[in-house]
PAKOLGU-272261 format. One record per atom (N, C-alpha, C, O, CB): atom name; x, y, z. Coordinates in Angstrom, 3 decimals. Glycine has a CB too. Layout:
BEGIN
+------+----------+----------+----------+
| name |        x |        y |        z |
+------+----------+----------+----------+
|   CA |        X |        Y |        Z |
...
+------+----------+----------+----------+
//
This chain:
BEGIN
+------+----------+----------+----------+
| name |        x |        y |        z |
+------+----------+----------+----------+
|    N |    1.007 |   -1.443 |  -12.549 |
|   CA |    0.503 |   -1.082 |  -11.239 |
|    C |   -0.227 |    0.254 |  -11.298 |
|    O |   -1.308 |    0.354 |  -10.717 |
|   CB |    1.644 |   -1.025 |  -10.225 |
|    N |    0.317 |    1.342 |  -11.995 |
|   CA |   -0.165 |    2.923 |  -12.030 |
|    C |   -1.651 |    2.791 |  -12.433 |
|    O |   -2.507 |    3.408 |  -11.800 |
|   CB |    0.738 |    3.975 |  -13.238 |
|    N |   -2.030 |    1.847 |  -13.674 |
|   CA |   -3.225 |    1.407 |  -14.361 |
|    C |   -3.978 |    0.816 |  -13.573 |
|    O |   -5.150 |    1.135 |  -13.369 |
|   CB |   -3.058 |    0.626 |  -15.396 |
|    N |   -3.242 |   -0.328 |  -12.921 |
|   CA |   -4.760 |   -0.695 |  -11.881 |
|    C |   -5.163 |    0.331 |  -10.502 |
|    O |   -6.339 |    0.289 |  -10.142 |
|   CB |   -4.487 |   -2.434 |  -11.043 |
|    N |   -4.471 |    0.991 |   -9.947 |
|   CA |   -4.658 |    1.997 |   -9.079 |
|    C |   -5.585 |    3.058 |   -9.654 |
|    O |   -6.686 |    3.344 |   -9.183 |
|   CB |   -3.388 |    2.526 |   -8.703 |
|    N |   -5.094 |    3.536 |  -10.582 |
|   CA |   -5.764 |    4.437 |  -11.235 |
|    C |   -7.336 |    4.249 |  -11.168 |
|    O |   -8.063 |    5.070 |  -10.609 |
|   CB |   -5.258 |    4.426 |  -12.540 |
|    N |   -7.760 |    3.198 |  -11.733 |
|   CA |   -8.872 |    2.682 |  -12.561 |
|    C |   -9.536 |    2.120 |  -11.262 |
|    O |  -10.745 |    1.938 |  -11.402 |
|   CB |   -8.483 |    1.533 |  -13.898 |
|    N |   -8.938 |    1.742 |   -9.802 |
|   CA |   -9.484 |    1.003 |   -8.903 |
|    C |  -10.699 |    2.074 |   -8.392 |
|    O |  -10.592 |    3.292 |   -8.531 |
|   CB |   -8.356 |    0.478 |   -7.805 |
|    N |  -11.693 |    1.509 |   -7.870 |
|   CA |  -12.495 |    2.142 |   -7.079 |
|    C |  -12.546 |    2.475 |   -5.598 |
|    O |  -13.413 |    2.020 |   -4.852 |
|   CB |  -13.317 |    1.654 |   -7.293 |
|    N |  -11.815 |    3.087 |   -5.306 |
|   CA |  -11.353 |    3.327 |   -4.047 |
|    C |  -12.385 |    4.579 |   -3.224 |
|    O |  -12.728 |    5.625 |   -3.775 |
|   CB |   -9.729 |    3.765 |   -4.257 |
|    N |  -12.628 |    4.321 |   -2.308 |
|   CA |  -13.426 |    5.231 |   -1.403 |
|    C |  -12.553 |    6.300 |   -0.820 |
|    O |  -11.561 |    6.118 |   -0.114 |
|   CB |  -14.097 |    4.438 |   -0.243 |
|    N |  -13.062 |    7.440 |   -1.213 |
|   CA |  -12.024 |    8.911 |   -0.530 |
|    C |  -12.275 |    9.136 |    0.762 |
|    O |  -13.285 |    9.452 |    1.391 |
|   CB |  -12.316 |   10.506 |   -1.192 |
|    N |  -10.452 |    8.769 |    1.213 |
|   CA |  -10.511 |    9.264 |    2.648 |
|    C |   -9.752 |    7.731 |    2.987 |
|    O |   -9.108 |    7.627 |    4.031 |
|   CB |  -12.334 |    9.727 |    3.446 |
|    N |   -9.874 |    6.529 |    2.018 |
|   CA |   -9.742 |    5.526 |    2.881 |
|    C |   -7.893 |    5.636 |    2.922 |
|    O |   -7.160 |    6.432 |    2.336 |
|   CB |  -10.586 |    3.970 |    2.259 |
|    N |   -7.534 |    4.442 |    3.904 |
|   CA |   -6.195 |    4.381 |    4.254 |
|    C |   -5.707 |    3.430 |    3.174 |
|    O |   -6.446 |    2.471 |    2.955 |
|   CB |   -5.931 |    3.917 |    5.762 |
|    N |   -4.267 |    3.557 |    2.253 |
|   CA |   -3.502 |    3.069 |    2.259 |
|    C |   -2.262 |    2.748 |    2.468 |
|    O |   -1.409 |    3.634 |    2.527 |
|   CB |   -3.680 |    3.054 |    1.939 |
|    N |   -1.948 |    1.442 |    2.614 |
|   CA |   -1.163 |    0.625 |    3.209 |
|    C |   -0.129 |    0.133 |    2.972 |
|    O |   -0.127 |   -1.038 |    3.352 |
|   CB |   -1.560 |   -0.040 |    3.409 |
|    N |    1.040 |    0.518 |    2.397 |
|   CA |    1.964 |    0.082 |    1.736 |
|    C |    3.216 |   -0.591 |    2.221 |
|    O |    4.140 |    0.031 |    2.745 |
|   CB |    2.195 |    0.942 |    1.143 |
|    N |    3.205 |   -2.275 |    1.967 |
|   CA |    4.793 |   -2.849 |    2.939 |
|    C |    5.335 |   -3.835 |    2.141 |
|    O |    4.540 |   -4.695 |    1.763 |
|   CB |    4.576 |   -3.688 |    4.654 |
|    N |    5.904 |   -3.883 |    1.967 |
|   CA |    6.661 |   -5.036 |    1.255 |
|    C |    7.425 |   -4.299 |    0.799 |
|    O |    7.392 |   -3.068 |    0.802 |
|   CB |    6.067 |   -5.974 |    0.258 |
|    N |    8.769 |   -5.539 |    0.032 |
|   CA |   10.224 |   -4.947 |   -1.025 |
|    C |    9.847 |   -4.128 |   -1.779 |
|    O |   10.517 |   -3.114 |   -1.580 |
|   CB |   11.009 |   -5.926 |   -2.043 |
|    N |    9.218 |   -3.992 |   -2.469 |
|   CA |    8.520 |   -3.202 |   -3.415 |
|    C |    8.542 |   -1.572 |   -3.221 |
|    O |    8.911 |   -0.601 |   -3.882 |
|   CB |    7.123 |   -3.701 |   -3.384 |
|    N |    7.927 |   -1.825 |   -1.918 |
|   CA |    7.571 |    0.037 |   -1.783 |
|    C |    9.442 |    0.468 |   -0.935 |
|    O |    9.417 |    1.573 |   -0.394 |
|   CB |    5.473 |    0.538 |   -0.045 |
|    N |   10.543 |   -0.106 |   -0.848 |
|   CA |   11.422 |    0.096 |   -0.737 |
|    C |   12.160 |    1.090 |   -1.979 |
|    O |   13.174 |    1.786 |   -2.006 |
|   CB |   11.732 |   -1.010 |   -0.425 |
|    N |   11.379 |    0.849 |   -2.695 |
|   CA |   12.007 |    1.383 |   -4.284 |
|    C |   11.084 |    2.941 |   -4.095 |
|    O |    9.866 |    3.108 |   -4.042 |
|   CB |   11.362 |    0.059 |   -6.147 |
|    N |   12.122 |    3.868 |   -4.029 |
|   CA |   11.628 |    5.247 |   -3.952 |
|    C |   11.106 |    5.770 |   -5.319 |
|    O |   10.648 |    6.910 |   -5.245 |
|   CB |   12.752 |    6.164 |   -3.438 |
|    N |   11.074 |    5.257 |   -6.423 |
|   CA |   10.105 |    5.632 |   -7.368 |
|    C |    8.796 |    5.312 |   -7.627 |
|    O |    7.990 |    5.880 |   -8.364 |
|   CB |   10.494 |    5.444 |   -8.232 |
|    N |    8.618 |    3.870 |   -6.606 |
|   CA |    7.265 |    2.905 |   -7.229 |
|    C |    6.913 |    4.208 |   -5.821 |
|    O |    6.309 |    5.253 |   -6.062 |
|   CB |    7.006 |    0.414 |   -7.119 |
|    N |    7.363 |    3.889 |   -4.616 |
|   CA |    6.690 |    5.299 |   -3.714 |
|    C |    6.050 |    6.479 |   -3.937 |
|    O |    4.930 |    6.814 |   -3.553 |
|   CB |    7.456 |    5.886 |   -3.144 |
|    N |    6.976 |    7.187 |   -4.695 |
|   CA |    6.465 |    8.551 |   -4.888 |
|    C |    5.083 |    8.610 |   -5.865 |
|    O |    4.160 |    9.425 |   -5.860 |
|   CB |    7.693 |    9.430 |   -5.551 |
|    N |    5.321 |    7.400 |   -6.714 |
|   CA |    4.094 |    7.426 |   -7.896 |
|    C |    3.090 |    6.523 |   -6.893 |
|    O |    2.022 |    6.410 |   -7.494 |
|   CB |    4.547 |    6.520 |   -9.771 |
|    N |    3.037 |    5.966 |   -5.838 |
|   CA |    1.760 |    5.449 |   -4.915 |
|    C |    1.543 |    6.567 |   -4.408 |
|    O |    0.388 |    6.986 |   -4.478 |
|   CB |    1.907 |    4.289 |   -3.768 |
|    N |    2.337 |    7.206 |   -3.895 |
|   CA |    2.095 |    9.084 |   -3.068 |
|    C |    1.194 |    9.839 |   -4.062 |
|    O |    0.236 |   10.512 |   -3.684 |
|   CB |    3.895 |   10.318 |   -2.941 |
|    N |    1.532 |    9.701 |   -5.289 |
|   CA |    0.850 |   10.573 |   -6.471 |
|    C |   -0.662 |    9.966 |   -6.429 |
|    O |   -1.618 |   10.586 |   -5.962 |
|   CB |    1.677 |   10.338 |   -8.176 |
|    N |   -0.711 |    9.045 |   -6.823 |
|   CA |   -1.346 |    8.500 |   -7.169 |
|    C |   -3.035 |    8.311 |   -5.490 |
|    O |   -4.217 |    7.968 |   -5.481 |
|   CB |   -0.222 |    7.331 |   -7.809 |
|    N |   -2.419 |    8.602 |   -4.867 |
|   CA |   -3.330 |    9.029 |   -3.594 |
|    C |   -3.967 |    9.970 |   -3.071 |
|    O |   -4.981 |   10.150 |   -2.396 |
|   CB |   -2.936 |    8.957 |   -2.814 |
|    N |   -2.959 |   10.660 |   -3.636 |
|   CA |   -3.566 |   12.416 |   -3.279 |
|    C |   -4.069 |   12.030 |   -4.858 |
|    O |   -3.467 |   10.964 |   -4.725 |
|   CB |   -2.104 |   14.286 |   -2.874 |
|    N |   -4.445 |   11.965 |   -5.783 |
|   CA |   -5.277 |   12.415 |   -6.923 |
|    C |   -6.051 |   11.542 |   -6.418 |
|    O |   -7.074 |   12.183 |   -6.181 |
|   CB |   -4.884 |   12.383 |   -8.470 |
|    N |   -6.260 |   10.244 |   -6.026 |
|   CA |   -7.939 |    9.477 |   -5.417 |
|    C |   -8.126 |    9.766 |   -4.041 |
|    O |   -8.877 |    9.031 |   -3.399 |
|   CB |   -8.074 |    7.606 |   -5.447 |
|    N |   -7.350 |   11.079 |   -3.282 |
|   CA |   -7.878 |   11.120 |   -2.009 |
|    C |   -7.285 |   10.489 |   -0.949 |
|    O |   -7.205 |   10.962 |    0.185 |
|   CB |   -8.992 |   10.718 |   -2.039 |
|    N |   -6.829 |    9.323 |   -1.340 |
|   CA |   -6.433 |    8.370 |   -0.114 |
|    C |   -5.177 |    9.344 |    0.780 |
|    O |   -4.613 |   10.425 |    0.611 |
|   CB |   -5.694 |    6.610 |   -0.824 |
|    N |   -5.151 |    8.131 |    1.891 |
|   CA |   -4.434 |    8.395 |    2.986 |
|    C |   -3.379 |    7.110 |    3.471 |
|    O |   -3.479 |    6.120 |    4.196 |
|   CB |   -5.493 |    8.769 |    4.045 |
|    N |   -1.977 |    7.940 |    2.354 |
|   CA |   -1.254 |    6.460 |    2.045 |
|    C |   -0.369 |    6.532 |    3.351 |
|    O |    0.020 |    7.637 |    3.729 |
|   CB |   -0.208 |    6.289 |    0.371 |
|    N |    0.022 |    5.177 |    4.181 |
|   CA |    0.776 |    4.958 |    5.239 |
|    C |    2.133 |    3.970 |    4.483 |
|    O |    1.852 |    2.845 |    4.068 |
|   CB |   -0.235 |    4.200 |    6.510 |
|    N |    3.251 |    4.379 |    4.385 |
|   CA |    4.182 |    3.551 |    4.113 |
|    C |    5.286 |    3.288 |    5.244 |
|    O |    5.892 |    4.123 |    5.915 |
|   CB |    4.701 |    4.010 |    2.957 |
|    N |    5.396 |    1.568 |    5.268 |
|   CA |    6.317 |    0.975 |    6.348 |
|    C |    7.686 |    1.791 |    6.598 |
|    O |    8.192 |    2.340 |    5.620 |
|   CB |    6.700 |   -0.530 |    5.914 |
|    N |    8.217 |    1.884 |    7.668 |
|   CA |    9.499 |    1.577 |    7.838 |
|    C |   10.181 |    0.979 |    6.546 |
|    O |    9.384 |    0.431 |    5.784 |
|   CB |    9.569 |    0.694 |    8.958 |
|    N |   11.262 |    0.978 |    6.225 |
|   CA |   11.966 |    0.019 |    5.062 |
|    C |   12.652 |   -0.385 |    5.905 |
|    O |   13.636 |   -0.625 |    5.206 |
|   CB |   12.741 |    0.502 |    3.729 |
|    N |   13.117 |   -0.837 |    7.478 |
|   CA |   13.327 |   -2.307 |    7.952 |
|    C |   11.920 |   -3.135 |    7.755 |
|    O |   12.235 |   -4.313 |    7.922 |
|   CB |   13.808 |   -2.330 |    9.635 |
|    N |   10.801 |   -3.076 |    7.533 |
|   CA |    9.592 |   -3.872 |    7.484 |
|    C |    9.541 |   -3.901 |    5.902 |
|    O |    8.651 |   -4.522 |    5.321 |
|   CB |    8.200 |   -3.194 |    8.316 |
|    N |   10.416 |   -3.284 |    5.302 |
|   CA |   10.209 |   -3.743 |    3.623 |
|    C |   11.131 |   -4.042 |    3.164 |
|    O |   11.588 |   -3.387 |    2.227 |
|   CB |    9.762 |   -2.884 |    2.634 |
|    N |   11.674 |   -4.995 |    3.582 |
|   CA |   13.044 |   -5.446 |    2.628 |
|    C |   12.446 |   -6.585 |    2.262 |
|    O |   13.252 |   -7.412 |    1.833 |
|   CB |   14.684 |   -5.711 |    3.351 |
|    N |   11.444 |   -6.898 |    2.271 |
|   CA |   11.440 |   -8.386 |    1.403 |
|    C |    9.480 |   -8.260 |    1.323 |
|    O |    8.688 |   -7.747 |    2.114 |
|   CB |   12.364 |  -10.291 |    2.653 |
|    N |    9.305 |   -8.844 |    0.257 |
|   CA |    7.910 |   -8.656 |   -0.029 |
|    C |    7.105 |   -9.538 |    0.742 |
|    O |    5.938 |   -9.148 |    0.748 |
|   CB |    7.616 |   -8.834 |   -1.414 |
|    N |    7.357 |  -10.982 |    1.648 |
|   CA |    6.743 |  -11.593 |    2.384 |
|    C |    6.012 |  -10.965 |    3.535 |
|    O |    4.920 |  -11.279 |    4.010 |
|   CB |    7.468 |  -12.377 |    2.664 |
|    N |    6.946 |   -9.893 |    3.925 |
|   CA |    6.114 |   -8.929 |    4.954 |
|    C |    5.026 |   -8.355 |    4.933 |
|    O |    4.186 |   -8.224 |    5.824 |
|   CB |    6.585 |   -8.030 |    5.216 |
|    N |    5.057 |   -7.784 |    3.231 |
|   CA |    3.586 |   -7.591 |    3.297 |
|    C |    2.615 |   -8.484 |    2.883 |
|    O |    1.504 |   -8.014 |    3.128 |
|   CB |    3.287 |   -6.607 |    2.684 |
|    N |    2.563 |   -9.530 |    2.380 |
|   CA |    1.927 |  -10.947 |    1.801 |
|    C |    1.348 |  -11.061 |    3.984 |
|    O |    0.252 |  -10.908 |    4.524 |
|   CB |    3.721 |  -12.693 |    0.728 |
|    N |    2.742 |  -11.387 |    4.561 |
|   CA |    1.873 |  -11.667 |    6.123 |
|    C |    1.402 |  -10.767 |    6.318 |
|    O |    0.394 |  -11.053 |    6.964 |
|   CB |    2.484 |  -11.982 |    7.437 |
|    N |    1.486 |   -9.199 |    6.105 |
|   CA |    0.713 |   -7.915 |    7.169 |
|    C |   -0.543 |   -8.344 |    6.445 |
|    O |   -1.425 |   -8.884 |    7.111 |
|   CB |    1.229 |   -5.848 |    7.031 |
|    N |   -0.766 |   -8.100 |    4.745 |
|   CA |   -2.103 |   -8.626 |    4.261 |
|    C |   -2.960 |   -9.766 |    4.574 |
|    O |   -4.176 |   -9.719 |    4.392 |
|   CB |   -1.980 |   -8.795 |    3.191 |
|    N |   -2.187 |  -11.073 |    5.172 |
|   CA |   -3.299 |  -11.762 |    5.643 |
|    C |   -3.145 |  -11.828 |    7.034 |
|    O |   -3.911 |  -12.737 |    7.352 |
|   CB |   -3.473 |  -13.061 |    5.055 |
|    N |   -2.542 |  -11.353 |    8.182 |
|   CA |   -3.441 |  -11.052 |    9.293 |
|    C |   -4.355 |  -10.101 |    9.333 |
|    O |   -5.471 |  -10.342 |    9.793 |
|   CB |   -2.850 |  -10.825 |   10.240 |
|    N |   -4.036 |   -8.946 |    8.884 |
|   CA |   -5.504 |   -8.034 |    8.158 |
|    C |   -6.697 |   -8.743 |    7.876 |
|    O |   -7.780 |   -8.365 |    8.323 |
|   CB |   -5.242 |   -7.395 |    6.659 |
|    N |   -6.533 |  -10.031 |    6.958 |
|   CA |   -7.393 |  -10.254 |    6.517 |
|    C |   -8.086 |  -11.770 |    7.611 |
|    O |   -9.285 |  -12.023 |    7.487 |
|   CB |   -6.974 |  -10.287 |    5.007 |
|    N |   -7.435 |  -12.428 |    8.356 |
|   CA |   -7.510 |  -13.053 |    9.316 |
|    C |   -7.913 |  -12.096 |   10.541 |
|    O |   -8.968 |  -12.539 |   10.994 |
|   CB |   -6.353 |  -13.755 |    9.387 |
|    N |   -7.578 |  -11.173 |   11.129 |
|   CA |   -8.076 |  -10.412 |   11.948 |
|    C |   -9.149 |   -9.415 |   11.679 |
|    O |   -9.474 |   -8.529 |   12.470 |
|   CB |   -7.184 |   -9.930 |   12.372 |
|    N |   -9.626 |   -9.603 |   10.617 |
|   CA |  -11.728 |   -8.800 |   10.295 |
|    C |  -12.120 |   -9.953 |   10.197 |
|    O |  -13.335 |   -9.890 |   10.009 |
|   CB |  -12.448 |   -7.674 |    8.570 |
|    N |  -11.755 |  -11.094 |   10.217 |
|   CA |  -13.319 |  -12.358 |   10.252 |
|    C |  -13.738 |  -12.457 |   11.872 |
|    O |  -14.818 |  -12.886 |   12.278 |
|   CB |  -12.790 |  -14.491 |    9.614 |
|    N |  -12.395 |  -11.854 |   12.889 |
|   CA |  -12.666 |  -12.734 |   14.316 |
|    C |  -12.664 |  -11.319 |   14.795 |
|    O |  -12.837 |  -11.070 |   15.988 |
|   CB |  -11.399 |  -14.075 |   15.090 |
+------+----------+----------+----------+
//
């Protein structure tokens, strides 16, 4: 994960978005925190009642992505 973040092309300033089981784990966190402030971003992480299970963010990602076509 650190490798593809790293290497991603991300626009400074933009928001990220972090929800699912995953970002429940306070180490994968702090290294997305790191990893934002060195590309700039502007990381938002859920509640961890909204991250106990990774489906949450699989649905937040596709109404996101269902709600910019309409």
């Amino acid at each position: 994960m650190e490798k593809e973040l790293l290497n991603y092309p991300f626009e400074k300033g933009t928001p990220f978005v972090s929800i699912g089981g995953v970002m429940s784990n306070l180490y994968l966190k702090g290294l997305v925190n790191d990893i934002c402030r060195e590309k700039m971003l502007k990381p938002y992480f859920a509640s961890p009642k909204y991250s106990s299970d990774n489906a949450s963010g699989n649905a937040f990602g596709a109404f996101m992505n269902y709600s910019s076509r309409y």
